[in-house]
N, C-alpha and C positions, 0 to 999 in steps of 0.2 A: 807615032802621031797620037795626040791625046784627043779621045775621044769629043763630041759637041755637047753642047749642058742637057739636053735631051738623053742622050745617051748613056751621061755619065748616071743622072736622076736614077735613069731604069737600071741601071748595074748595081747602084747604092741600092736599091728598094728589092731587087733582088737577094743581095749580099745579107740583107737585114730581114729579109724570111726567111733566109735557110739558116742564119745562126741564131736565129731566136727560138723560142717551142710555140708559137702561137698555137696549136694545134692543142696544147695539153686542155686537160679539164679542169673546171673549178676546183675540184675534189681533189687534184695533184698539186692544181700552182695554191692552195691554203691550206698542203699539210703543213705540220708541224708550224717551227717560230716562224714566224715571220721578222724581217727589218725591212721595214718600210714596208709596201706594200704593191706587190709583183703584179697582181690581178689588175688592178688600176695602170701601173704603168703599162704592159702589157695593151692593155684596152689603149691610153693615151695614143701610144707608138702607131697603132694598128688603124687610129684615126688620120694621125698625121700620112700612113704611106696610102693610104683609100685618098686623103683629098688630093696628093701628090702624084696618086695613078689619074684620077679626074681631069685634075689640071694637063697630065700631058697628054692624057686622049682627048683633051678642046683642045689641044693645038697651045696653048698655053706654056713660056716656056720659063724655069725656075733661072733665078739669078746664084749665080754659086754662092752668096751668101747662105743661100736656101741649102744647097747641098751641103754645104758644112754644117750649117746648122740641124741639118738633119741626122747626117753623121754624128755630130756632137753629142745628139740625143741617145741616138742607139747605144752610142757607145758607154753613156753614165745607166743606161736601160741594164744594157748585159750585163755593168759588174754588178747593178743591186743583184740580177737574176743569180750571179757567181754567188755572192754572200748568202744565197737561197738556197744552193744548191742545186738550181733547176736547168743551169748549161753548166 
């Protein structure tokens, strides 16, 4: 049975903190070259899943457009982080 759009939201926003590094330091995600610009996207991502933890603690509930779109994000997020070398 597949999960309700609440639920799926919080597995997606889960799935996309633990394979991303939010954790690292300024001083790791701007060694070396950069393509594009990790720090910034990083920051973007981390905005999008705080307004999407918000929305579903008011009770608030995402339209699956929102979830793919969200998906959608993360997933163009980790490959610049791949081309970074920082996952």
């Amino acid at each position: 049975m597949k999960p309700d759009v609440d639920t799926a939201m919080s597995l997606l926003i889960t799935e996309i903190e633990e394979a991303l590094p939010f954790g690292l330091s300024e001083a790791q995600i701007c060694a070396g070259k950069c393509i594009g610009c990790p720090k910034k996207l990083l920051e973007y991502l981390s905005g999008e899943i705080t307004y999407w933890q918000c929305e579903l603690a008011n009770g608030e509930p995402p339209l699956l457009g929102d979830i793919s779109r969200l998906a959608h994000i993360s997933k163009k997020v980790y490959r610049s982080l791949e081309r970074n070398a920082l996952v």
